[in-house]
C-alpha positions in Angstrom: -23.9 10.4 30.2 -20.5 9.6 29.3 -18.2 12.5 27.9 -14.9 11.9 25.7 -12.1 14.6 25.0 -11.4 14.5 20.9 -8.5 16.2 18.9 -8.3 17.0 15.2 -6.0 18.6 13.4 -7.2 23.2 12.6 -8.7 23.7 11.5 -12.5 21.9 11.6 -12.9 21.5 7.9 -9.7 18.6 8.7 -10.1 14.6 8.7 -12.7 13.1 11.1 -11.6 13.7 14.7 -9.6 11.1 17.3 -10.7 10.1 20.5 -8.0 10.4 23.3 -7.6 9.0 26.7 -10.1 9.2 29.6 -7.8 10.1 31.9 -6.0 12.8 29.3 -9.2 13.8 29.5 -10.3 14.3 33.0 -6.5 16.2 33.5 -7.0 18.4 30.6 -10.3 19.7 31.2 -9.1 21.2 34.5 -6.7 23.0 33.0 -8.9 24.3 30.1 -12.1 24.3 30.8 -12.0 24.6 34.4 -14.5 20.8 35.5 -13.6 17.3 35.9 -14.3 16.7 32.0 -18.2 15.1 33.0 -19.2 18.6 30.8 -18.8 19.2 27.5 -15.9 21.7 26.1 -15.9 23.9 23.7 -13.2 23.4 20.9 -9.9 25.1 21.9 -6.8 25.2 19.8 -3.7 24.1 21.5 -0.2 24.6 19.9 3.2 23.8 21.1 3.2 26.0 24.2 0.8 23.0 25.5 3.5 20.6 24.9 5.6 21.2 28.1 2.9 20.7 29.9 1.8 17.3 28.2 5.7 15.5 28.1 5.1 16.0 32.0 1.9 14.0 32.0 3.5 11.7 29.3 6.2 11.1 31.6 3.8 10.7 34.6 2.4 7.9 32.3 -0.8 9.6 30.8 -2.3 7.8 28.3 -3.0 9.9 25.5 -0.4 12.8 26.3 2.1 11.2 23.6 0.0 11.0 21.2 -1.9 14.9 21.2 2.0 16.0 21.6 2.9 14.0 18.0 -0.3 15.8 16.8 0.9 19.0 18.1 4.3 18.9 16.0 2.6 17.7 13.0 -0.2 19.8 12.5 1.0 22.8 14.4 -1.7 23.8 15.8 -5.2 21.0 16.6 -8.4 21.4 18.1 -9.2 19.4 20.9 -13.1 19.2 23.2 -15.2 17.4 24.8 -18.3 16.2 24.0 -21.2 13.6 24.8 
């Protein structure tokens, strides 16, 4: 079963969520929920002191890391997980 890693803007009572990048996906789940993003995630909220971290995968030409930074500095703070 296929997983994908969503984002919306916090808190959960916001528009319907975006899907991000497979990849984005795979990298962030790692680093916040500690698997290879084939699990599902619980919803974290991520604020800027995430961003750092994504313009180096955005440079490292991540799909996805762009666009969850440009969410970032708009909504201040978004939800992201993964789910099935």
């Amino acid at each position: 079963m296929s997983t994908d890693l969503y984002w919306m803007p916090s808190p959960k009572e916001s528009p319907p969520p975006e899907v991000l990048d497979t990849d984005l996906k795979r990298i962030l789940a790692r680093r916040l929920w500690n698997h290879d993003g084939s699990l599902h995630g619980e919803a974290r909220e991520v604020t800027s002191a995430l961003i750092p971290y994504l313009e180096g995968l955005a440079d490292g030409g991540v799909d996805g890391a762009a666009e969850l930074i440009a969410a970032i500095r708009e909504h201040h703070t978004v939800l992201i997980w993964i789910e099935g």
